[in-house]
PDB file of N, H, CA, C and O in Angstrom:
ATOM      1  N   UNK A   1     101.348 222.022  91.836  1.00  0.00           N
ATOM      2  CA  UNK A   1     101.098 223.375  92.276  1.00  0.00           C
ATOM      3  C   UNK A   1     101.270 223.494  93.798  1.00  0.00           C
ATOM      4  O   UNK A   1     101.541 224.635  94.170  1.00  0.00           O
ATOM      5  N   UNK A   2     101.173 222.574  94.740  1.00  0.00           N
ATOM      6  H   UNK A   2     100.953 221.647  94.438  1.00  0.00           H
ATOM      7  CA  UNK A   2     100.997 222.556  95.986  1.00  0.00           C
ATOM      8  C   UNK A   2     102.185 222.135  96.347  1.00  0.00           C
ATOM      9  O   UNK A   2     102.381 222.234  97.558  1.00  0.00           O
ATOM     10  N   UNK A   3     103.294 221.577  95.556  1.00  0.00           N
ATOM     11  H   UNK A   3     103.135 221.497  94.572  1.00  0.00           H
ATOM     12  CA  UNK A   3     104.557 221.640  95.632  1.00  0.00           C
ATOM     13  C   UNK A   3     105.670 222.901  95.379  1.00  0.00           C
ATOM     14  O   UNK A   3     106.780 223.026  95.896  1.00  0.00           O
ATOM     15  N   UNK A   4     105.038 223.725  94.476  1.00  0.00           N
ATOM     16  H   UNK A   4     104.136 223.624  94.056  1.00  0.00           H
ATOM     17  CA  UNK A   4     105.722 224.987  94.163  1.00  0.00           C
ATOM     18  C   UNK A   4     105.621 226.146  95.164  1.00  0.00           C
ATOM     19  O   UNK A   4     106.427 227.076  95.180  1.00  0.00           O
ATOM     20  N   UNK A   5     104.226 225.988  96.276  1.00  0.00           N
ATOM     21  H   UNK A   5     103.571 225.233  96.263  1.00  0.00           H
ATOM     22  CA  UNK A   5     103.594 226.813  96.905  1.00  0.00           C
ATOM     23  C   UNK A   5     104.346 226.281  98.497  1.00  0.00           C
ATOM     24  O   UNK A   5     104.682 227.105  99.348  1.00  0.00           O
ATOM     25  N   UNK A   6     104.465 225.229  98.621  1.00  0.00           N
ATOM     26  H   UNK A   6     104.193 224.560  97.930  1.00  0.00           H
ATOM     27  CA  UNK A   6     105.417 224.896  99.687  1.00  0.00           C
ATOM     28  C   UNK A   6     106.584 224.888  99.567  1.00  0.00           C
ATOM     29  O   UNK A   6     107.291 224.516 100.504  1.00  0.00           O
ATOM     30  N   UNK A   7     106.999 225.209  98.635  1.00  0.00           N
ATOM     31  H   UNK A   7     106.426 225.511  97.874  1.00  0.00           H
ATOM     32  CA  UNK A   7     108.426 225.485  98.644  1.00  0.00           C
ATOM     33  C   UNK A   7     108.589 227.194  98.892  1.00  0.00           C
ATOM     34  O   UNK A   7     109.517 227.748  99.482  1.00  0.00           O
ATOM     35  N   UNK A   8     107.573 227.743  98.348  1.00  0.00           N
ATOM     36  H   UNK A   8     106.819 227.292  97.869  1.00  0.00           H
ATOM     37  CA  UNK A   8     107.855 229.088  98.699  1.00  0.00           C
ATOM     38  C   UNK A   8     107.456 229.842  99.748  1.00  0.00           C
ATOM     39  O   UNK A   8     107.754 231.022  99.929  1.00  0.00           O
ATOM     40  N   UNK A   9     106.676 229.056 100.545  1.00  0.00           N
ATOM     41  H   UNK A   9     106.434 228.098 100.398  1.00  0.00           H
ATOM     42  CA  UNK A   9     106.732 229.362 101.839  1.00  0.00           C
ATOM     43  C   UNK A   9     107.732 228.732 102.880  1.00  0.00           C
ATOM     44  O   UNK A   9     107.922 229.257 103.977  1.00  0.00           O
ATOM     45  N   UNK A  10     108.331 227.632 102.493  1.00  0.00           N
ATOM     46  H   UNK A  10     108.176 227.206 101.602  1.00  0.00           H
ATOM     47  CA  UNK A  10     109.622 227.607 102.790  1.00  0.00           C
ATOM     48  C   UNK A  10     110.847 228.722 102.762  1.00  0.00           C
ATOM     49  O   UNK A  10     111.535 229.163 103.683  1.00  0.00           O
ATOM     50  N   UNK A  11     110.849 228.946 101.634  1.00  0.00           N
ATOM     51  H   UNK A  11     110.290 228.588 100.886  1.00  0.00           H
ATOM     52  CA  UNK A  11     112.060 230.003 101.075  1.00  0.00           C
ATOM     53  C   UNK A  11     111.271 231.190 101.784  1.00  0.00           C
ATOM     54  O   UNK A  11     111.870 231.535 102.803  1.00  0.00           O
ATOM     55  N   UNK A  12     110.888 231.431 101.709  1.00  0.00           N
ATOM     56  H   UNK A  12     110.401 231.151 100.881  1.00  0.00           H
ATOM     57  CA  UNK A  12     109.938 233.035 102.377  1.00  0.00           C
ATOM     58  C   UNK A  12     110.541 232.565 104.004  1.00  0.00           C
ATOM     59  O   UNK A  12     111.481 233.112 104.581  1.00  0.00           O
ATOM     60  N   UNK A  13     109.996 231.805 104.351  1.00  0.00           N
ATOM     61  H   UNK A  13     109.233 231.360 103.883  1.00  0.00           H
ATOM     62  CA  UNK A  13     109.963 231.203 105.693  1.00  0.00           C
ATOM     63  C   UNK A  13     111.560 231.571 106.335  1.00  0.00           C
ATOM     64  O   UNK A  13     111.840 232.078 107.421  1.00  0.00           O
ATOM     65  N   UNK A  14     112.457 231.114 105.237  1.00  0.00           N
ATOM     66  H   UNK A  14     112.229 230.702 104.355  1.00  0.00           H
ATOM     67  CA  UNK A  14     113.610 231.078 105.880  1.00  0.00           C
ATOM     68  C   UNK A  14     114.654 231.960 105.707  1.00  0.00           C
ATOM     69  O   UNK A  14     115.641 231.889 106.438  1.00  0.00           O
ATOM     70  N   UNK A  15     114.516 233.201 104.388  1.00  0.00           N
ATOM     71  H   UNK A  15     113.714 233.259 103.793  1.00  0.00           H
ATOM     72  CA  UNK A  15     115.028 234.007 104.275  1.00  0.00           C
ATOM     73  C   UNK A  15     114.182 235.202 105.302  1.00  0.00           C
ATOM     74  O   UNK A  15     115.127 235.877 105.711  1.00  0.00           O
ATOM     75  N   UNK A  16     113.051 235.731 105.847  1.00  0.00           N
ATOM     76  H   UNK A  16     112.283 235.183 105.515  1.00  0.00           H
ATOM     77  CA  UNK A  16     112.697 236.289 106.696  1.00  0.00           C
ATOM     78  C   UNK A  16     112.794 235.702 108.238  1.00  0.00           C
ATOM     79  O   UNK A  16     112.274 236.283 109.191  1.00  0.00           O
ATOM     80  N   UNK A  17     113.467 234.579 108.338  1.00  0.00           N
ATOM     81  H   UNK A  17     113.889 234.107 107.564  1.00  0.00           H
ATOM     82  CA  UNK A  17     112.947 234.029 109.705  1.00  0.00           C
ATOM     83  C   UNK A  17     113.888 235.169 111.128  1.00  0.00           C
ATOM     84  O   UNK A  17     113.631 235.421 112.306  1.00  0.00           O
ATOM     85  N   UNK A  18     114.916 235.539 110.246  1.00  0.00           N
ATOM     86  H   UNK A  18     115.125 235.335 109.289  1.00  0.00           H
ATOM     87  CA  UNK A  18     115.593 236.078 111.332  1.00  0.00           C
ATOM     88  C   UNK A  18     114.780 237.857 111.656  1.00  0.00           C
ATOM     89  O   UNK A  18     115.105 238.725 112.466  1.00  0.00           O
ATOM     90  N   UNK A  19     113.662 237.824 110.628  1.00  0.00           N
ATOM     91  H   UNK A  19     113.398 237.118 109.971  1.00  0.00           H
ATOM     92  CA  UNK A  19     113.239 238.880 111.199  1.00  0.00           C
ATOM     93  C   UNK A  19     111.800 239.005 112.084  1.00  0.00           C
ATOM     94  O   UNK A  19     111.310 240.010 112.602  1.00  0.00           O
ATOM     95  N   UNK A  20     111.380 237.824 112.068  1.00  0.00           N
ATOM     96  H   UNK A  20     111.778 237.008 111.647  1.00  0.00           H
ATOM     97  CA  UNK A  20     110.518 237.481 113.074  1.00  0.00           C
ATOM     98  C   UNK A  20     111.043 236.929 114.629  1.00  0.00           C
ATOM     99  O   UNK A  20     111.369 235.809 115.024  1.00  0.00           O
ATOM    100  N   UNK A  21     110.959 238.328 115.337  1.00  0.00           N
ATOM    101  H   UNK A  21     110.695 239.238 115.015  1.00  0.00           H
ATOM    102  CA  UNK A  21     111.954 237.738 116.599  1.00  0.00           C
ATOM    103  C   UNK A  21     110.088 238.109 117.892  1.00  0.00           C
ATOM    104  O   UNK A  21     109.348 239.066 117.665  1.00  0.00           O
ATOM    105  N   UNK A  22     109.876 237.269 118.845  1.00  0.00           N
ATOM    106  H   UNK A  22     110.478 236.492 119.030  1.00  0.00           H
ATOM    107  CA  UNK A  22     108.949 237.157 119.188  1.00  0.00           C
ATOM    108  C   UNK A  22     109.014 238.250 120.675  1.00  0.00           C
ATOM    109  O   UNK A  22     108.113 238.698 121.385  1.00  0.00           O
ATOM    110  N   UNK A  23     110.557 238.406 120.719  1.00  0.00           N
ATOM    111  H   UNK A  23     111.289 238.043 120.143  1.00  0.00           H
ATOM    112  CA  UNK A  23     110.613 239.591 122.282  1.00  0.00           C
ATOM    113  C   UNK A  23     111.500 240.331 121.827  1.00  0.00           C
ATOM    114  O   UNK A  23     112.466 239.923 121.182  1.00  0.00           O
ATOM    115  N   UNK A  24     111.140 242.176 122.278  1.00  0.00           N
ATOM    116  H   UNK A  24     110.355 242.507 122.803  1.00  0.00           H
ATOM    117  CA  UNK A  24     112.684 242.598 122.045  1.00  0.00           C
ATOM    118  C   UNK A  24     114.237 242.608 123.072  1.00  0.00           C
ATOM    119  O   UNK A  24     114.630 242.255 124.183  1.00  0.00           O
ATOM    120  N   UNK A  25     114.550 243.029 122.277  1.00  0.00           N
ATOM    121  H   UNK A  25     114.231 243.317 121.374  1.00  0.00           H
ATOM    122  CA  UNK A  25     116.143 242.728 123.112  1.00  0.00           C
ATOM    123  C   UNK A  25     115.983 243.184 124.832  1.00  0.00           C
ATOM    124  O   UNK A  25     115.342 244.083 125.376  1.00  0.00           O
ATOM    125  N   UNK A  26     116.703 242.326 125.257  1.00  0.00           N
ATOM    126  H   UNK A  26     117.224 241.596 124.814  1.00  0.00           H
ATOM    127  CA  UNK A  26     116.595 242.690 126.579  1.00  0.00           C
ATOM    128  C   UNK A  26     117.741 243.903 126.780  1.00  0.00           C
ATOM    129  O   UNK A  26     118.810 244.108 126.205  1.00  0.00           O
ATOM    130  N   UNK A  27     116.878 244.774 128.096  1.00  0.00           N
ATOM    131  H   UNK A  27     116.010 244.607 128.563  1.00  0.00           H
ATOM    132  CA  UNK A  27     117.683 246.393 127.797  1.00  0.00           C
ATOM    133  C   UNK A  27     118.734 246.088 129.174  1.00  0.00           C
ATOM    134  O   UNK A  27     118.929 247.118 129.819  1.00  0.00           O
ATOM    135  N   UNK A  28     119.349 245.006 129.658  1.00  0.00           N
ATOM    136  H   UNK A  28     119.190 244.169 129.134  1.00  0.00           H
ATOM    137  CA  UNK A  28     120.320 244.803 130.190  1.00  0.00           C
ATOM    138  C   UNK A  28     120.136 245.559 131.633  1.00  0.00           C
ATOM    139  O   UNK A  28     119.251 246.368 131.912  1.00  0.00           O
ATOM    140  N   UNK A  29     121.503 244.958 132.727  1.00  0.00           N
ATOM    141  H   UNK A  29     122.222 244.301 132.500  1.00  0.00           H
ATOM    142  CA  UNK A  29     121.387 245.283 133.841  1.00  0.00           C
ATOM    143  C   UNK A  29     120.352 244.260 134.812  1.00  0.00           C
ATOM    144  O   UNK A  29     120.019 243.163 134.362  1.00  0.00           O
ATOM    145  N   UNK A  30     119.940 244.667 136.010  1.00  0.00           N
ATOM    146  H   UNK A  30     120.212 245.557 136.375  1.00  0.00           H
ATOM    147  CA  UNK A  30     119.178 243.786 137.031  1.00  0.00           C
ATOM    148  C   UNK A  30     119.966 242.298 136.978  1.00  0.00           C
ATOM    149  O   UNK A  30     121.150 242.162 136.671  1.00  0.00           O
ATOM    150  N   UNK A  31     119.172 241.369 137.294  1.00  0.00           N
ATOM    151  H   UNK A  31     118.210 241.479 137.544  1.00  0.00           H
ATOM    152  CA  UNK A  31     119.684 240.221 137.183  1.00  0.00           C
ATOM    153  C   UNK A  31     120.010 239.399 138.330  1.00  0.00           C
ATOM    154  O   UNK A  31     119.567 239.545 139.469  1.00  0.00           O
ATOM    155  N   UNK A  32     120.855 238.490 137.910  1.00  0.00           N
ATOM    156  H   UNK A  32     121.216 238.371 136.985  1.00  0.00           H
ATOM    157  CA  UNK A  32     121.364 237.162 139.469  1.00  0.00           C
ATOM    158  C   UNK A  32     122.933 237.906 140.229  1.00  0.00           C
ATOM    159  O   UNK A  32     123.190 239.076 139.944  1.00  0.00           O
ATOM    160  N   UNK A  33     123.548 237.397 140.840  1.00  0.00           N
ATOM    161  H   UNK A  33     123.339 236.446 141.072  1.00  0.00           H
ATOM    162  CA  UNK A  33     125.349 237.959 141.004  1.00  0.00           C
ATOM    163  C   UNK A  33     125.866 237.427 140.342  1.00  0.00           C
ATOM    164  O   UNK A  33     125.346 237.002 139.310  1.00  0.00           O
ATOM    165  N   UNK A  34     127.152 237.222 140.671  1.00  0.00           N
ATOM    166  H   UNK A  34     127.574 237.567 141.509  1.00  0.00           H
ATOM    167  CA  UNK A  34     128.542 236.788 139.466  1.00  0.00           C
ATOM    168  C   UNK A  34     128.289 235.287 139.574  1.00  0.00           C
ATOM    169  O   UNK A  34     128.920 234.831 138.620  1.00  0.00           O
ATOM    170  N   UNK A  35     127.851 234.516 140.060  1.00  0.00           N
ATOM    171  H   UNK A  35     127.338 234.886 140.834  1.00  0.00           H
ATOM    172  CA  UNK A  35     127.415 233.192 140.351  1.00  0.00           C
ATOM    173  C   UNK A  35     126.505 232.956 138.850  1.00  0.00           C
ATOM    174  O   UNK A  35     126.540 231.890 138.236  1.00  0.00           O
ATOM    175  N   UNK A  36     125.860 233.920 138.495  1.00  0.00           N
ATOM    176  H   UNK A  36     125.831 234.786 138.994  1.00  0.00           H
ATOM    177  CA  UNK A  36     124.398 233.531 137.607  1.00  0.00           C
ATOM    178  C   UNK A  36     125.219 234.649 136.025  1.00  0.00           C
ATOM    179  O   UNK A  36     125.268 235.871 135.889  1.00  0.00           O
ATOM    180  N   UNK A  37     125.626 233.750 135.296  1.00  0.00           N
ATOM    181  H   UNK A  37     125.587 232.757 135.407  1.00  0.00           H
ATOM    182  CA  UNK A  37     125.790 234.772 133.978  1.00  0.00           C
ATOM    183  C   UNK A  37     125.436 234.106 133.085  1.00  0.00           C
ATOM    184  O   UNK A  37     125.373 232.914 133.386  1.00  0.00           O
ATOM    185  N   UNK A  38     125.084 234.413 131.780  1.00  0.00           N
ATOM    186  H   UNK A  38     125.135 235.381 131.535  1.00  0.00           H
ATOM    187  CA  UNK A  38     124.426 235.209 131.674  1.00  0.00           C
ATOM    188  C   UNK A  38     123.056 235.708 132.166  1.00  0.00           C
ATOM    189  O   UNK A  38     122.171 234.929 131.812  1.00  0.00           O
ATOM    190  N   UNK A  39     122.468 237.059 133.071  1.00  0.00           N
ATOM    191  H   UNK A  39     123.187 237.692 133.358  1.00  0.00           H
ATOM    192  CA  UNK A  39     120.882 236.514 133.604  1.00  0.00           C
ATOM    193  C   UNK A  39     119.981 236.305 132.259  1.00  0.00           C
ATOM    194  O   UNK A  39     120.360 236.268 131.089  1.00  0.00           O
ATOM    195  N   UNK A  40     118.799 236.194 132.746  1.00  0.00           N
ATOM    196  H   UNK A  40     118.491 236.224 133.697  1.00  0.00           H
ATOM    197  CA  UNK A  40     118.077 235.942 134.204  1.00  0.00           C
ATOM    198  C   UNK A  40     118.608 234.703 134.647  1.00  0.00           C
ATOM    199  O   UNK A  40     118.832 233.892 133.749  1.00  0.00           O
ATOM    200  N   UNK A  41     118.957 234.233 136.220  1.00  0.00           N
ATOM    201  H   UNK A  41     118.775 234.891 136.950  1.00  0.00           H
ATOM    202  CA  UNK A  41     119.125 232.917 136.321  1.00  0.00           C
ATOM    203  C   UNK A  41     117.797 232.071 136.261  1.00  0.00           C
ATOM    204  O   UNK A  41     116.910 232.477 137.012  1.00  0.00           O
ATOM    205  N   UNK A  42     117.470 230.807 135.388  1.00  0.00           N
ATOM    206  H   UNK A  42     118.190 230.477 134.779  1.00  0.00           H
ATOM    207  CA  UNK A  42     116.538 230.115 135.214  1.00  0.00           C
ATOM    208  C   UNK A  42     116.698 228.963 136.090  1.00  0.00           C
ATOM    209  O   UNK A  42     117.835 228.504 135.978  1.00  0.00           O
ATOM    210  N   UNK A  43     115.988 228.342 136.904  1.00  0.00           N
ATOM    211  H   UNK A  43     115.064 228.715 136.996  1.00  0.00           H
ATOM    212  CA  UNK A  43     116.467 227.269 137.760  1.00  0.00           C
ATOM    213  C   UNK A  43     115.740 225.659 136.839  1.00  0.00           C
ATOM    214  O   UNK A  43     114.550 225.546 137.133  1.00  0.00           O
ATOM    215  N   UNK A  44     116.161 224.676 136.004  1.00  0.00           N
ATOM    216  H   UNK A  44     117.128 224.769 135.765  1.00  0.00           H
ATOM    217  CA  UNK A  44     116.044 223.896 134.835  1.00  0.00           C
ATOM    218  C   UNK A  44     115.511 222.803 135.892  1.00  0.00           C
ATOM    219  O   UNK A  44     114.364 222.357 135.928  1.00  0.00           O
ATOM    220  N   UNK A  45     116.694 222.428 136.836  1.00  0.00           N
ATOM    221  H   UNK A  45     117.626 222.790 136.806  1.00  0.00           H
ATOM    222  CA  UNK A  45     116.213 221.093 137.602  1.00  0.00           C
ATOM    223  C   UNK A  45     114.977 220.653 138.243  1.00  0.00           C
ATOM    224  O   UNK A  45     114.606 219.522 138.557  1.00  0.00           O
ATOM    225  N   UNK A  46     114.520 221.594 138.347  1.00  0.00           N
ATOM    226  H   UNK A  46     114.821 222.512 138.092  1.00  0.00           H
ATOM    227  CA  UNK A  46     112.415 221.853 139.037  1.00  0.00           C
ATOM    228  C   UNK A  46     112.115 219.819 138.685  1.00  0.00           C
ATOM    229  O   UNK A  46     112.074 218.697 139.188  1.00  0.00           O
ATOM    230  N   UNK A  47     111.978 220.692 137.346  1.00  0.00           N
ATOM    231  H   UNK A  47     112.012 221.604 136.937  1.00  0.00           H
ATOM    232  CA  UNK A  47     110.684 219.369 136.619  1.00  0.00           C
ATOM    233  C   UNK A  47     111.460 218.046 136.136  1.00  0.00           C
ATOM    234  O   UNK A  47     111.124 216.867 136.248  1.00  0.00           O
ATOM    235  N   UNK A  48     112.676 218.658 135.528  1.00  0.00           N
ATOM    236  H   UNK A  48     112.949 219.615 135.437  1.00  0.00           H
ATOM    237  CA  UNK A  48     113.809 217.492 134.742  1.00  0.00           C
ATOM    238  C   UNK A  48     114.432 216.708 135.389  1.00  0.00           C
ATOM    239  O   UNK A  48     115.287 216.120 134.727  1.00  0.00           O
ATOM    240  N   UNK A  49     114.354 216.349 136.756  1.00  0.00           N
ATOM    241  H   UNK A  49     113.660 216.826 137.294  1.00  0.00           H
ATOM    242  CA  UNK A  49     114.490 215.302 137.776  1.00  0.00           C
ATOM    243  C   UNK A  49     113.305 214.417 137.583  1.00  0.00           C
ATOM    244  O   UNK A  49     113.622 213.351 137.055  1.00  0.00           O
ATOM    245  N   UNK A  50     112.165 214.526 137.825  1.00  0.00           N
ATOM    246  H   UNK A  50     111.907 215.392 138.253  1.00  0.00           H
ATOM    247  CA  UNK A  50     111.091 214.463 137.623  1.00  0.00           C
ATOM    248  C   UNK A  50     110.394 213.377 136.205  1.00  0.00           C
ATOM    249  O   UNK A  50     109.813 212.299 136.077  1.00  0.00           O
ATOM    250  N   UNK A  51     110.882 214.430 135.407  1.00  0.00           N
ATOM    251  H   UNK A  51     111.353 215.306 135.511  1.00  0.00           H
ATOM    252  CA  UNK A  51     110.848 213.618 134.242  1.00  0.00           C
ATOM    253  C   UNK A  51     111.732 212.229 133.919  1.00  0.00           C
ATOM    254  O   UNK A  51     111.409 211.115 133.506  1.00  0.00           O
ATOM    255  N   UNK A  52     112.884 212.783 134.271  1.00  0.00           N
ATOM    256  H   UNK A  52     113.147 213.688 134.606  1.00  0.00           H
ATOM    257  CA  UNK A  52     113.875 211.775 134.137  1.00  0.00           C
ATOM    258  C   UNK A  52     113.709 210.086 134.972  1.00  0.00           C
ATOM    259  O   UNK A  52     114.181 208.970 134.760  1.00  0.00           O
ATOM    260  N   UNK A  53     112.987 210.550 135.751  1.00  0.00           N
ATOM    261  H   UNK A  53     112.604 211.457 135.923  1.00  0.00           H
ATOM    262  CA  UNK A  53     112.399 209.494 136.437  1.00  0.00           C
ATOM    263  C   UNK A  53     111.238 208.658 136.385  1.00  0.00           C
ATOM    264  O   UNK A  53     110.981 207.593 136.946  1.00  0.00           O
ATOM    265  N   UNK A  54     110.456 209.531 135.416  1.00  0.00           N
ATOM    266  H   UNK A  54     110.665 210.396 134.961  1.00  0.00           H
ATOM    267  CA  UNK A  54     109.306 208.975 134.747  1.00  0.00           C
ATOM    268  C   UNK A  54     109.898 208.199 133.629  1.00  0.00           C
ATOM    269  O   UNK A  54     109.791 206.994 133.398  1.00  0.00           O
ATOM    270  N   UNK A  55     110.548 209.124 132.976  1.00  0.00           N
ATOM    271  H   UNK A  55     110.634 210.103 133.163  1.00  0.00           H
ATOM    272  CA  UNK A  55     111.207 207.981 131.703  1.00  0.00           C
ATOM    273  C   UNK A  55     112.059 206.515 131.915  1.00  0.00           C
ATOM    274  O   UNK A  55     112.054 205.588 131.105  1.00  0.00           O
ATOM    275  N   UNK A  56     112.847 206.552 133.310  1.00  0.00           N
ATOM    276  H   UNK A  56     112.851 207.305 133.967  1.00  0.00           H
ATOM    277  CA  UNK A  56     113.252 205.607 133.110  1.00  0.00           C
ATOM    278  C   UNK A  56     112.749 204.840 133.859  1.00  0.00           C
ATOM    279  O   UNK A  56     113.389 203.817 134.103  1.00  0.00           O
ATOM    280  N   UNK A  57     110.969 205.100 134.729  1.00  0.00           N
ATOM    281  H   UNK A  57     110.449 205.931 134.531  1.00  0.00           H
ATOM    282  CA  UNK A  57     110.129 203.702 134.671  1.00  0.00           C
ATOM    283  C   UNK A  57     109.422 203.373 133.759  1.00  0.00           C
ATOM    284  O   UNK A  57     109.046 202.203 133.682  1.00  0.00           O
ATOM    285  N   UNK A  58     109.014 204.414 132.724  1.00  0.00           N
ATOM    286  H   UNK A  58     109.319 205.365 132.787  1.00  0.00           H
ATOM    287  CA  UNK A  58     108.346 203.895 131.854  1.00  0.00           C
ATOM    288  C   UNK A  58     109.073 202.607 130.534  1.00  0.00           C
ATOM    289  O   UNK A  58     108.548 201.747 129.826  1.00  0.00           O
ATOM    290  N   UNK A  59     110.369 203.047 130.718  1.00  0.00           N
ATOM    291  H   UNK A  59     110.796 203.745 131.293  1.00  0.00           H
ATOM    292  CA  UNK A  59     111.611 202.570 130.054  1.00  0.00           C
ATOM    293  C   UNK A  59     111.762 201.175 130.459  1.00  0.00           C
ATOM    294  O   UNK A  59     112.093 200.286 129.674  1.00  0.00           O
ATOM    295  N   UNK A  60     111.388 200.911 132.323  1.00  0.00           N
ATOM    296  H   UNK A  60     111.120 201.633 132.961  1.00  0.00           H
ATOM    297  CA  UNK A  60     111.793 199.611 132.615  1.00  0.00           C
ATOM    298  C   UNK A  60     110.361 198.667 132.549  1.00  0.00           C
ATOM    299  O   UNK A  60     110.297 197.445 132.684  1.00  0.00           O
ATOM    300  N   UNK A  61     109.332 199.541 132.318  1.00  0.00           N
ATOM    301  H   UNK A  61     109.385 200.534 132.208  1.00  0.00           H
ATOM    302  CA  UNK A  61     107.944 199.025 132.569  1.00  0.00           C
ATOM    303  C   UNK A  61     107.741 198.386 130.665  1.00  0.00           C
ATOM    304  O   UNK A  61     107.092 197.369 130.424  1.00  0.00           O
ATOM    305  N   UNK A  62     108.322 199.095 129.718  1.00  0.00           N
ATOM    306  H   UNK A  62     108.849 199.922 129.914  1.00  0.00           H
ATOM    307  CA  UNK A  62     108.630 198.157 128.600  1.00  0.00           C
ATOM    308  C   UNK A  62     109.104 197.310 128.770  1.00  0.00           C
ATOM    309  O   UNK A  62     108.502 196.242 128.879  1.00  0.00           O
ATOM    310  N   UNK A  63     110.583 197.445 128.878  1.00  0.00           N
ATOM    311  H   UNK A  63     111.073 198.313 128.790  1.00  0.00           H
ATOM    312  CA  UNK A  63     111.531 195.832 128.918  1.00  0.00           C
ATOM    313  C   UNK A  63     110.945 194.959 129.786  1.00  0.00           C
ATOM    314  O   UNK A  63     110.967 193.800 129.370  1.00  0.00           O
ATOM    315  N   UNK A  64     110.335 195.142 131.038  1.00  0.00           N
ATOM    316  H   UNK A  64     110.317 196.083 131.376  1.00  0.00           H
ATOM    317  CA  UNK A  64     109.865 194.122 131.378  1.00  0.00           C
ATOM    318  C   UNK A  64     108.685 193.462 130.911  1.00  0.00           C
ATOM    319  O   UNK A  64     108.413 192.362 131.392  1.00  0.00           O
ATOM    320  N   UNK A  65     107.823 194.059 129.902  1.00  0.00           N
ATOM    321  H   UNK A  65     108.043 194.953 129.511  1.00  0.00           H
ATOM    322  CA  UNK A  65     106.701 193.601 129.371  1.00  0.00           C
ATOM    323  C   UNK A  65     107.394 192.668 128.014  1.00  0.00           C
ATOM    324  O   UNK A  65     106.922 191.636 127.537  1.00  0.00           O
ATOM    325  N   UNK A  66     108.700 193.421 127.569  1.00  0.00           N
ATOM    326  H   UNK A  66     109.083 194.259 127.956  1.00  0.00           H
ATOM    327  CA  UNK A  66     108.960 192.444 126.163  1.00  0.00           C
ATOM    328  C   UNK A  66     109.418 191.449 126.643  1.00  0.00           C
ATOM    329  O   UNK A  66     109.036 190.461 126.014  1.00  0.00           O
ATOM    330  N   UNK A  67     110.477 191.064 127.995  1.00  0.00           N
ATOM    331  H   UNK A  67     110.787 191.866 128.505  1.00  0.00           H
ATOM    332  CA  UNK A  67     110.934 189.857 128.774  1.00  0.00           C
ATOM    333  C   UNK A  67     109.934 189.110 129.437  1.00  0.00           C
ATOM    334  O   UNK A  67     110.260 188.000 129.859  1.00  0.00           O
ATOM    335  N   UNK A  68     108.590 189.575 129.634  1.00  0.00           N
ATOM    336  H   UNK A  68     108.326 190.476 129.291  1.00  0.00           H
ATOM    337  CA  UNK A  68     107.786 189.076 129.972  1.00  0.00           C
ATOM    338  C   UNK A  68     106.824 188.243 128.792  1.00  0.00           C
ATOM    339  O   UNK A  68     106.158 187.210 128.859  1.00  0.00           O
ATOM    340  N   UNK A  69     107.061 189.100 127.826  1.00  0.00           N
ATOM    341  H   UNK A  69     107.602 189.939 127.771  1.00  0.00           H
ATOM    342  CA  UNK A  69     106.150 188.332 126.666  1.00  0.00           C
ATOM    343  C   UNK A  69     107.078 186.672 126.083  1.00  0.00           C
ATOM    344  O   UNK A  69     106.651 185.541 125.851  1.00  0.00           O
ATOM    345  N   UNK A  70     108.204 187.170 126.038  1.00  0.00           N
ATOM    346  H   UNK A  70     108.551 188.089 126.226  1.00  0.00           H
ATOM    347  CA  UNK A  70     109.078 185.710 126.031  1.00  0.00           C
ATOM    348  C   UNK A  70     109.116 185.265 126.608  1.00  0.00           C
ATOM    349  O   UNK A  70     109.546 184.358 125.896  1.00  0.00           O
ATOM    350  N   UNK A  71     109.074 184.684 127.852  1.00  0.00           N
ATOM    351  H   UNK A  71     108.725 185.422 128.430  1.00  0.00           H
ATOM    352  CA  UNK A  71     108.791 184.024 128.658  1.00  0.00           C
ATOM    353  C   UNK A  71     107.585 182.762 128.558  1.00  0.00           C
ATOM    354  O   UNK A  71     107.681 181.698 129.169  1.00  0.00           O
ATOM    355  N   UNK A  72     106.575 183.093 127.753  1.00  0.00           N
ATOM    356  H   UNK A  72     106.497 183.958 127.257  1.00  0.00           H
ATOM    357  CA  UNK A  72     105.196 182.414 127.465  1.00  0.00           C
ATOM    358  C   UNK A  72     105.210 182.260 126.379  1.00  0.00           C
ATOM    359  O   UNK A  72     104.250 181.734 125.817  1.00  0.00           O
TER     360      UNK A  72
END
């Protein structure tokens, strides 16, 4: 029963999904210059430098713990 009931909130789920939209359409105009299309311009690089740099110490702070565990 709890298989028949997830499936149909699946199927519900995915034949309505395109009508659950969470903002309406944007009413166009304002925006960045010809530099920025489509707007709004979003600036991405902020944090994702950031991150990227966390990951790849956390990345080297593994391998050196598994090269470290062989070692002994």
């Amino acid at each position: 029963m709890k298989k028949f009931f997830a499936t149909l909130i699946l199927a519900l789920g995915l034949g309505f999904g395109t009508q659950l939209i969470a903002q309406p359409p944007d009413p166009g105009g304002g925006g960045g210059g010809p530099s920025c299309f489509p707007p709004p311009c979003i600036p991405i690089d902020g944090g994702l430098s950031l991150l990227l740099v966390a990951g790849v110490a956390y990345g080297g702070k593994k391998v050196y713990d598994m090269n470290k565990g062989k070692e002994q």
